[in-house]
C-alpha positions in Angstrom: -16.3 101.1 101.3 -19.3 101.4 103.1 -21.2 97.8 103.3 -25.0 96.9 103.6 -25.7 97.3 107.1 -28.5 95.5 107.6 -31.3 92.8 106.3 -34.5 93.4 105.2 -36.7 95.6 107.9 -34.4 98.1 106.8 -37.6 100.5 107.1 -38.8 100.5 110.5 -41.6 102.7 111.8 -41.1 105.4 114.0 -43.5 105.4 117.2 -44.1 107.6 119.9 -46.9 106.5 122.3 -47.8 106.1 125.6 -48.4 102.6 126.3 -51.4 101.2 129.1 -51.4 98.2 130.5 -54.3 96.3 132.4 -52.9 95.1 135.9 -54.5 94.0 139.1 -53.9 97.3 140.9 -54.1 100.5 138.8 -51.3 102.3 140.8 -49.4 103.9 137.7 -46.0 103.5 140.3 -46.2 99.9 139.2 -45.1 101.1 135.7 -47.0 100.1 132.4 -46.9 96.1 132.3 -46.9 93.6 135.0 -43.4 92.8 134.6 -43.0 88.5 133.6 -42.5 85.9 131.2 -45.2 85.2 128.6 -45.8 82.7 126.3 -48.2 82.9 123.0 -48.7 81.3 119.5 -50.6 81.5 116.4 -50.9 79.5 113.3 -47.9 79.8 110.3 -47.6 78.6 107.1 -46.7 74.8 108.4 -47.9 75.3 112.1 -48.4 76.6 115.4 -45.7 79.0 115.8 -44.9 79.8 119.3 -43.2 83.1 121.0 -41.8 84.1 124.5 -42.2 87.7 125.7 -40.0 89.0 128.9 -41.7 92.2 129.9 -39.9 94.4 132.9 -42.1 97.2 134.5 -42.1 100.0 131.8 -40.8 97.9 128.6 -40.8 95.0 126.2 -37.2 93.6 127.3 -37.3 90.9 124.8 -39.1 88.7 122.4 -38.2 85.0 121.0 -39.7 82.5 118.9 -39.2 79.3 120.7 -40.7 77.0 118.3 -41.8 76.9 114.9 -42.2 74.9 111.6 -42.0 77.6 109.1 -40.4 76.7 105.5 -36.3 77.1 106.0 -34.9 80.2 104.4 -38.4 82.0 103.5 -39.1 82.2 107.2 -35.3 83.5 108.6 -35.8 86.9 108.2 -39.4 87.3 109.3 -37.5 84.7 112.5 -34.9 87.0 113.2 -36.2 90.9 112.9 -39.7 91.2 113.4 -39.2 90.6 117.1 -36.2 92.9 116.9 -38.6 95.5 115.5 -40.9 95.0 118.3 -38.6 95.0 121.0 -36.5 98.2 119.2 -39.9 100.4 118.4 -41.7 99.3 121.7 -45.0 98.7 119.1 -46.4 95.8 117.2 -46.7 98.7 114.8 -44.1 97.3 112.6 -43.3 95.9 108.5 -43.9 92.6 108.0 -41.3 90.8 106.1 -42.0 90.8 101.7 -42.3 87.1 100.8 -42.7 85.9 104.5 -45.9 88.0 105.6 -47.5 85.1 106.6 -44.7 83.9 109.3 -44.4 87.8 110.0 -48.5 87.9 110.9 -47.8 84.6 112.6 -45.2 86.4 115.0 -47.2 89.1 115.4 -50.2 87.3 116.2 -48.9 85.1 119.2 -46.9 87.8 120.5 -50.1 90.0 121.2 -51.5 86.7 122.4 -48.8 86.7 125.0 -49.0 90.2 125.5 -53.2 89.3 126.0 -52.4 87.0 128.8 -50.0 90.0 130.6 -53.3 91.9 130.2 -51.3 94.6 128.2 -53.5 96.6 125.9 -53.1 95.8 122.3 -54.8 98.7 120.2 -52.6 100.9 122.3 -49.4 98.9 121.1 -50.7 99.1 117.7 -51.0 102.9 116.9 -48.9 105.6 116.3 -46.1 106.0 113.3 -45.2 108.7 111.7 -43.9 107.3 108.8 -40.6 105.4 107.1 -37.2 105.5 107.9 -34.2 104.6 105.9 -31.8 103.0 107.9 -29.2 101.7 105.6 -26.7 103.0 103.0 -26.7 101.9 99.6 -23.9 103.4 97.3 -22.3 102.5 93.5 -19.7 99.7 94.0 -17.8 98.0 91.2 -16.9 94.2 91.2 -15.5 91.9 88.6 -19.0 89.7 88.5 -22.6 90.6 89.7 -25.1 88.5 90.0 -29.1 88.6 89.8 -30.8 86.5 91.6 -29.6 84.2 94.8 -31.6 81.4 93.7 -29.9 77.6 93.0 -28.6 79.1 89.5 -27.0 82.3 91.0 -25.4 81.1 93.5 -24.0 78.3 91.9 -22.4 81.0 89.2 -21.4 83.2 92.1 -19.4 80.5 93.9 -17.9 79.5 90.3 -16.8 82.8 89.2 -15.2 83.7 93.0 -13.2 80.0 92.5 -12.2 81.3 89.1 -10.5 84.4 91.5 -13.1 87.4 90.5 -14.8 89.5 93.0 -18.4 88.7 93.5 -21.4 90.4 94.8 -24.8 89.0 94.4 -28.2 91.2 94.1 -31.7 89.6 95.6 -34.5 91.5 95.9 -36.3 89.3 98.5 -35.1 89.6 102.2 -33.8 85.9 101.9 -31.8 83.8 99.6 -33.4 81.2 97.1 -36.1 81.8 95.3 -38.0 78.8 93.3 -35.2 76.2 94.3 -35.5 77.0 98.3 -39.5 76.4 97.4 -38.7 73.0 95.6 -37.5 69.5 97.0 -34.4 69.9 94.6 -34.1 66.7 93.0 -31.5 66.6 90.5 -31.8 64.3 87.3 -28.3 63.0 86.0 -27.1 59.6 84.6 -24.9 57.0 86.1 -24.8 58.6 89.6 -23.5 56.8 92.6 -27.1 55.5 93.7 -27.9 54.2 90.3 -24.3 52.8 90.7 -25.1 50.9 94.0 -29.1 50.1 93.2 -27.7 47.9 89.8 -29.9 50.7 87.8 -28.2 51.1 84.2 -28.2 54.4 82.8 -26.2 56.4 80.3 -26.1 60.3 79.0 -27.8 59.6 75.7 -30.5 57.9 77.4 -31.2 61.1 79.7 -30.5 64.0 77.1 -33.1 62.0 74.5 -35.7 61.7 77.5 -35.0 65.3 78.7 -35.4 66.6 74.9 -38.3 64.4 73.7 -40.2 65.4 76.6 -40.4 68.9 75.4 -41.2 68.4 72.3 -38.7 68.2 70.7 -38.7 71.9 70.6 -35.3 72.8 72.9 -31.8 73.7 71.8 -30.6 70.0 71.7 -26.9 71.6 72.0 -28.1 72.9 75.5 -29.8 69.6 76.5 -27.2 68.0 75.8 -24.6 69.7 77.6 -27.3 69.4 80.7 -26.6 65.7 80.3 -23.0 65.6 80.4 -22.7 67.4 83.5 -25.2 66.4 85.6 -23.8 64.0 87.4 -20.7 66.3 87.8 -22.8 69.3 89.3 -24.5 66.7 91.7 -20.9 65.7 92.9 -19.9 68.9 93.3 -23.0 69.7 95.5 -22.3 66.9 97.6 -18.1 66.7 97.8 -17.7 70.7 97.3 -20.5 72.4 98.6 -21.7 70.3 101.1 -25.2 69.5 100.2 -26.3 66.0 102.1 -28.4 63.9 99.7 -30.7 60.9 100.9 -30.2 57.5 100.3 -33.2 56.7 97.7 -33.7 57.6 94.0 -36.2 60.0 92.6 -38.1 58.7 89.6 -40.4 61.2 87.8 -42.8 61.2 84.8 -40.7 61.3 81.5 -38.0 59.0 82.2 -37.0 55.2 81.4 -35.2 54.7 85.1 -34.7 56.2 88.7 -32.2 59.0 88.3 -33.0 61.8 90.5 -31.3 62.3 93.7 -32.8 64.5 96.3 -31.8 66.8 99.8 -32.4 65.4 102.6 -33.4 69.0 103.7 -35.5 69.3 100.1 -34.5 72.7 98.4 -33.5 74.3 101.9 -31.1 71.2 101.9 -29.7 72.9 98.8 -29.6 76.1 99.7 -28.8 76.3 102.7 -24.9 74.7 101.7 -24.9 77.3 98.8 -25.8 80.4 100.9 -23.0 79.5 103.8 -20.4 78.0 101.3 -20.3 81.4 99.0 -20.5 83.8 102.5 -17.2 81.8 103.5 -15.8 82.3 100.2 -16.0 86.1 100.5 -19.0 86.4 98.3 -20.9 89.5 98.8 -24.6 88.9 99.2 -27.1 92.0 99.3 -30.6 90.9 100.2 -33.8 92.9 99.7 -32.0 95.3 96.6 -34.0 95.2 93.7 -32.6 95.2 90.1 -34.0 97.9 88.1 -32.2 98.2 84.8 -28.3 97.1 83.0 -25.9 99.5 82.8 -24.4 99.6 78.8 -21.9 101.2 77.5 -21.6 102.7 74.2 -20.5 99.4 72.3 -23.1 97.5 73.7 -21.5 95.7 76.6 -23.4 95.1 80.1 -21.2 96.9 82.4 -23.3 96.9 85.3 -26.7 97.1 87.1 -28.7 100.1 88.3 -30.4 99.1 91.9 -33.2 100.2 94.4 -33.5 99.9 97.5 -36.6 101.9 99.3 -36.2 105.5 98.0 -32.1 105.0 97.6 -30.3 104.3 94.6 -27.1 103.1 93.4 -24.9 101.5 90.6 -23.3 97.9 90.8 -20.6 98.4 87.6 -19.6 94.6 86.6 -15.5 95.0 85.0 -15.8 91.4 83.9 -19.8 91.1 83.7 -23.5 90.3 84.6 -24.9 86.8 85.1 -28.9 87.5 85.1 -30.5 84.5 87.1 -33.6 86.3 88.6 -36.1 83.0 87.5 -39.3 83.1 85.1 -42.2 84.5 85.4 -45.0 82.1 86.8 -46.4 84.6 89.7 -46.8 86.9 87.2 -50.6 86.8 86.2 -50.1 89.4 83.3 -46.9 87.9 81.8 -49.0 84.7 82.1 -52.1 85.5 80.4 -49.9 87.8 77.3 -47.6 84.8 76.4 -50.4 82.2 77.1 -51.4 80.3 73.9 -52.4 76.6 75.3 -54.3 76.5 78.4 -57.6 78.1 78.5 -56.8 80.4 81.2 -54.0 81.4 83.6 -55.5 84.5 85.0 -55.7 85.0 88.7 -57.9 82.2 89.6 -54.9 79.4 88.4 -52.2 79.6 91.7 -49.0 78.8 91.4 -46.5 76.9 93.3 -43.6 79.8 92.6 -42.5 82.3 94.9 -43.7 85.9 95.0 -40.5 86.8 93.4 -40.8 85.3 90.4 -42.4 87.8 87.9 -40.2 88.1 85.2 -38.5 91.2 85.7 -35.0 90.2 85.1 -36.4 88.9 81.5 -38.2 92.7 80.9 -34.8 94.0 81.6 -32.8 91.6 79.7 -35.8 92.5 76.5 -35.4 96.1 77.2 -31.6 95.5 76.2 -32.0 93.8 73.3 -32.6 90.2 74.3 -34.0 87.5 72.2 -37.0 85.8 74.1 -37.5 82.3 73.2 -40.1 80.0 74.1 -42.3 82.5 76.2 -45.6 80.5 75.3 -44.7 77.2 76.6 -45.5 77.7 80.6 -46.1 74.2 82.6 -48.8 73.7 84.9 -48.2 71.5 88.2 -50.7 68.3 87.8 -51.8 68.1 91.4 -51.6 71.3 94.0 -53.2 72.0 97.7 -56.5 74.4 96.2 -56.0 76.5 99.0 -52.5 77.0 98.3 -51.9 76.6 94.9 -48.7 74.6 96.1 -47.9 70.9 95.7 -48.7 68.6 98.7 -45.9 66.9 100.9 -48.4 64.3 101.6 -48.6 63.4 97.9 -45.3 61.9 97.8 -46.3 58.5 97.0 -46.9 59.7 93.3 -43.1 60.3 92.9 -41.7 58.2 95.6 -42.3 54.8 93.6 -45.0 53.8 95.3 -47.9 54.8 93.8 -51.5 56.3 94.1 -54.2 57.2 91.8 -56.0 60.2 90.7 -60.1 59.4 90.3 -62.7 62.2 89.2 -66.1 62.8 91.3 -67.6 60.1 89.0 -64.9 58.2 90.9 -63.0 56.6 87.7 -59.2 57.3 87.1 -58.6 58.8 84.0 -55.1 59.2 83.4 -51.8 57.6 84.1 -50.7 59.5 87.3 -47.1 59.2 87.0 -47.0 60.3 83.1 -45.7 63.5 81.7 -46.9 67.2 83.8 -48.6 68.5 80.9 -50.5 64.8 80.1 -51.7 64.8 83.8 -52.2 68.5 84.0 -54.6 68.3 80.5 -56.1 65.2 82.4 -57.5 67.0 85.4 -58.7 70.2 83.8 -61.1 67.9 81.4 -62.3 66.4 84.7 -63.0 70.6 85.5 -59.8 71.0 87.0 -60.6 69.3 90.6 -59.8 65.9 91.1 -58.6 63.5 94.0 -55.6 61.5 95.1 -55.7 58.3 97.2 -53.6 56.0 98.6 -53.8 53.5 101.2 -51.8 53.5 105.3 -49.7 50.5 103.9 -48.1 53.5 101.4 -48.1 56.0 103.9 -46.6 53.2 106.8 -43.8 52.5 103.8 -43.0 56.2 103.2 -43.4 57.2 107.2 -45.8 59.9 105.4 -47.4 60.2 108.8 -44.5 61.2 111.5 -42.6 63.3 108.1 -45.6 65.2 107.4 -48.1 65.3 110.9 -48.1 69.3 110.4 -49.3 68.9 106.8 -51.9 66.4 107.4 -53.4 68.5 110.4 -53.3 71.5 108.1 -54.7 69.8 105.4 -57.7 68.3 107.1 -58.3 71.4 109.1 -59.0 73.4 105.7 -60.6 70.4 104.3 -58.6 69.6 101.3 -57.4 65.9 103.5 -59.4 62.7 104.7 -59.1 59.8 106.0 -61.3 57.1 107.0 -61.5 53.4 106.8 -63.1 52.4 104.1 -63.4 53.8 100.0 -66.9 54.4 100.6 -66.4 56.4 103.7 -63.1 59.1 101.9 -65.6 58.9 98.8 -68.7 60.2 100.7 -67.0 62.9 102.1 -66.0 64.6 98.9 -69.0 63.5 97.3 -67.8 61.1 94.9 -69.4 58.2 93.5 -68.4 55.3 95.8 -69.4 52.5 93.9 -67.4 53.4 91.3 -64.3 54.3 93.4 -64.5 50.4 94.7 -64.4 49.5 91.2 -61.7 51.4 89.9 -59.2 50.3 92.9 -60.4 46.4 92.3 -59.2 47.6 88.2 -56.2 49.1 89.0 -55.3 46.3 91.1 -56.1 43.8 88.6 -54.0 45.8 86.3 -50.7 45.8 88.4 -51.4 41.4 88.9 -51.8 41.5 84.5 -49.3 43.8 83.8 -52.2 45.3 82.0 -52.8 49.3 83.4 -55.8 50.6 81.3 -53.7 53.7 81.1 -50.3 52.3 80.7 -48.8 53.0 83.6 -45.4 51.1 84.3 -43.8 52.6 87.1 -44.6 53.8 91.1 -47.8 50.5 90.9 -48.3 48.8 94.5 -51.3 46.8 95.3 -53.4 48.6 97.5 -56.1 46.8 98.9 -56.9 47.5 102.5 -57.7 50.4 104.4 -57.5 52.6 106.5 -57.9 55.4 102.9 -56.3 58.7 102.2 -57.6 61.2 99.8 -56.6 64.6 98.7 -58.1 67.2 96.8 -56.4 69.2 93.8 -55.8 71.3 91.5 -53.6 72.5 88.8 -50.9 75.1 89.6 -48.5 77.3 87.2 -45.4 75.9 88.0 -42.4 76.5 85.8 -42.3 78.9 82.3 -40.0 77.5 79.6 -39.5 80.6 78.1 -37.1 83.0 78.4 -33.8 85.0 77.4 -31.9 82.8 74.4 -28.4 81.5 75.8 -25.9 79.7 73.5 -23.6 77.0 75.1 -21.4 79.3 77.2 -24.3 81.0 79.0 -24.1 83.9 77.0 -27.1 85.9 76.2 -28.0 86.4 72.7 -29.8 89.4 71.0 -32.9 89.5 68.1 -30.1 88.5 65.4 -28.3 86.3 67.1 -25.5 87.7 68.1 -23.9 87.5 72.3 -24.8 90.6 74.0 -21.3 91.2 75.5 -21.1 91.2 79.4 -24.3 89.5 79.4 -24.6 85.7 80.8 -27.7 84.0 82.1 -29.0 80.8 83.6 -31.9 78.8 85.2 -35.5 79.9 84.7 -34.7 83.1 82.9 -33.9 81.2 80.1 -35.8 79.8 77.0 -35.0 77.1 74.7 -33.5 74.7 77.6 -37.1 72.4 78.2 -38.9 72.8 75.3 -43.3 72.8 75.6 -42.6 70.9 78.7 -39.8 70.4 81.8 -39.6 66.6 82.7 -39.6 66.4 86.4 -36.5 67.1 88.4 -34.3 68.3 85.3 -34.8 71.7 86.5 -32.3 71.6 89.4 -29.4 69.9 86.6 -30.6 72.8 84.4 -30.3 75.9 86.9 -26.6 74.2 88.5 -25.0 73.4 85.4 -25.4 76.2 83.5 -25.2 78.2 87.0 -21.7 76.9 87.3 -21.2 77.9 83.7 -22.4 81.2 83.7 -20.2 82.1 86.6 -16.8 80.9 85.0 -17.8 82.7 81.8 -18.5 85.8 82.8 -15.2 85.6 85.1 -13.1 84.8 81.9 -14.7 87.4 80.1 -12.8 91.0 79.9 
């Protein structure tokens, strides 16, 4: 059976040119470049990225990137092929990589800087093309379980339903694995885990699946929730002892619950799946990157017996004996879905960002609707309390506001007006009635405790290059600079101190309060971000999707974002990892058992 062949510049373009290069002596016997090695770099995502170019006398012999901070996973692809493309077409007339175009224009950027300093001319190396060309084969295959979607949720059902001894392929339409979790820091909520064990920190299930389900509302399928909280724990040990996931040594503690009970990747979400991606490879799991879902395959008595796929301008059917497991995410980068469904927020048209990746649009819940689906919960979409503005994506460098150590949110009036460690939506509702831009601040004591400075130099350099970051050495100093009333801003920090001493927070906050007193300041500006959609395809306990009426759609299983009726109005913090591996690992050893 003929295999994927190869990643995601599976479409290349085809150049014929004649290239020129400017040299010291014009003789055209010394061939087109000044044959050496050349060094460039241009700005990612995260930072300088930096490139080597060998060039001989008539060719671009190879091309590296040497150094880069680029996010783990999104990047790889953009990494590994665009100076393949380069070196293969003998152009920088080539794709840049879907979800990573950023990274791509990075690499492209310093490699015509090195190219610069060889004095080879770039316009010359940027035309010609005559068009796409399909360089892989995609045909119909048949396995016992397919799976959409390589995110946390996927490829934790993948990995189940191979132990449970079917065959496995899993379908991603992006060029690398891991959609929203690879994006996250991964923190995983669950009771009576090892570090609460160690730390003296009492816990139980009830405590968690009560927390979990009042902080949505009480609107979710408590059945669900409550399955979430008896196997938490158990899905964070097998991440650990099974899959290899290497978890730090602290505890996470997030708006919405009584105690500490979050552990969290060392790597972050690339710490998560990372182990996932190499543990299902070695376990014989097929894994076909940039191949696009279109629509399920049913038969005539209504069973999922398949998927049809794209890929380019090819074709082809994945037939499932056993069945489907959709796990393709929700639908927060999708400005249309957002604004339809929308019924709280004034507005979530294109001016709100969002912290999700490009992939998540909600196709896998059109197709699971076009089928038959029930949808549930598709107006309860969470919006991230405090994002970079230029990015729409939460700040590393906020990390005192989850780490336990605290930092407060102040308005340009420069008064605090919310607790800034309560619920998302509390916080979120908070800041737009401020008109949706507010500021962070903490002191260096905080960032000293957390090492903020060495973890995130890149960020903070980034940051205050775009001018979203400051710091200076007094309140009046951060407060001028963003234009906030100073006086004020002394006065709320001598308040929120007092408040800590009394036990008396004018906005009842409990948890993540430290005395901050001296500079030198940090502030931050933000904004709200889409971040998570509640709703979704309805599941019943064994992952198995359920139709208008009620009834299972045989062949049909689904887990993580996709689905609705999980989180309610509102997903407490870091219960969406526990959600997307529990009933991952469910979904997978359903649709294995199922015939």
């Amino acid at each position: 059976m003929k295999k994927f062949l190869k990643g995601l510049l599976s479409v290349l373009m085809v150049i014929s040119f004649t290239a020129c290069a400017k040299t010291n002596d014009s003789s055209e016997a010394e061939g087109l470049y000044k044959a050496g090695t050349y060094t460039g770099s241009a700005q990612g995502n995260n930072g300088e990225v930096k490139v080597e170019v060998i060039l001989s006398s008539d060719k671009i012999e190879s091309v590296k990137v040497t150094e880069h901070k680029e996010t783990a996973g999104i990047s790889d692809a953009a990494i590994a092929e665009i100076p393949t493309a380069i070196v293969e077409n003998q152009s920088l007339n080539v794709d840049t990589v879907a979800g990573a175009t950023n990274t791509s224009n990075a690499i492209l950027d310093a490699v015509k800087a090195a190219l610069t300093e060889a004095g080879v001319d770039i316009e010359t190396l940027m035309k010609g093309g005559n068009g796409a060309v399909v360089s892989v084969t995609l045909e119909d295959q048949t396995y016992d379980v397919v799976v959409l979607g390589a995110g946390g949720a996927g490829l934790s059902a993948a990995i189940e339903a191979k132990a449970a001894g079917a065959s496995v392929i899993v379908i991603e339409k992006m060029p690398y694995a891991g959609g929203n979790t690879l994006l996250s820091y991964a923190e995983l909520a669950c009771p009576n885990n090892w570090l609460q064990k160690e730390q003296g920190i009492e816990d139980s299930v009830e405590q968690f699946a009560k927390e979990m389900w009042e902080g949505g509302g009480s609107l979710a399928k408590k059945e669900l929730v409550d399955i979430i909280a008896n196997n938490a724990t158990d899905a964070a040990e097998w991440l650990r002892d099974e899959i290899g996931v290497e978890y730090q040594d602290y505890l996470v503690w997030e708006g919405g619950h009584s105690v500490a009970r979050a552990v969290e990747p060392i790597e972050l979400g690339p710490g998560m799946i990372n182990p996932l991606m190499d543990y299902a490879k070695s376990h014989g799991i097929e894994v076909l990157l940039n191949t696009k879902a279109e629509e399920f395959v049913v038969d005539n008595n209504g069973r999922v017996i398949g998927v049809k796929v794209s890929q380019g301008d090819q074709t082809a059917t994945i037939s499932a004996t056993n069945g489907v497991v959709l796990a393709t995410g929700g639908f927060g980068a999708n400005v249309e879905m957002r604004e339809k469904y929308n019924t709280r927020w004034e507005t979530l048209d294109e001016s709100v960002k969002t912290t999700n990746s490009p992939a998540i649009v909600g196709d896998g819940i059109i197709m699971a609707e076009k089928i038959g689906a029930n949808l549930i919960g598709m107006e309860h979409i969470q919006l991230y309390p405090f994002n970079n503005p230029i990015t729409g994506v939460f700040y590393g460098i906020e990390a005192p506001s989850w780490s336990g150590e605290g930092l407060i949110y102040v308005n340009k009036d420069g008064n605090r007006f919310v607790n800034e460690v309560g619920m998302r939506d509390e916080r979120a509702e908070g800041i737009l009635a401020q008109g949706g831009t507010v500021y962070a601040i903490y002191n260096q004591a905080v960032a000293d405790r957390l090492n903020l400075e060495e973890k995130f130099a890149d960020e903070y350099a980034r940051c205050l290059e775009d001018g979203v970051f400051y710091k200076a050495d007094t309140l009046e100093e951060v407060a001028e600079h963003f234009g906030i009333n100073g006086e004020n801003l002394v006065e709320t920090m001598k308040k929120y101190n007092e408040g800590i001493t009394n036990n008396t927070d004018e906005f009842g906050r409990v948890t993540s309060m430290v005395t901050m007193e001296e500079g030198p300041w940090f502030i931050l500006e933000g904004v709200v971000s889409v971040h998570h959609t509640m709703g979704g395809v309805e599941i019943n306990e064994n992952a198995q999707v359920l139709d208008i009426e009620g009834n299972i759609i045989p062949g049909l299983y689904a887990a993580g974002e996709v689905t609705g009726g999980i989180h309610g109005n509102n997903r407490v913090g870091t219960c969406a990892i526990a959600d997307i591996t529990v009933f991952g690992r469910i979904a997978g050893r359903s649709a294995a058992a199922s015939k």
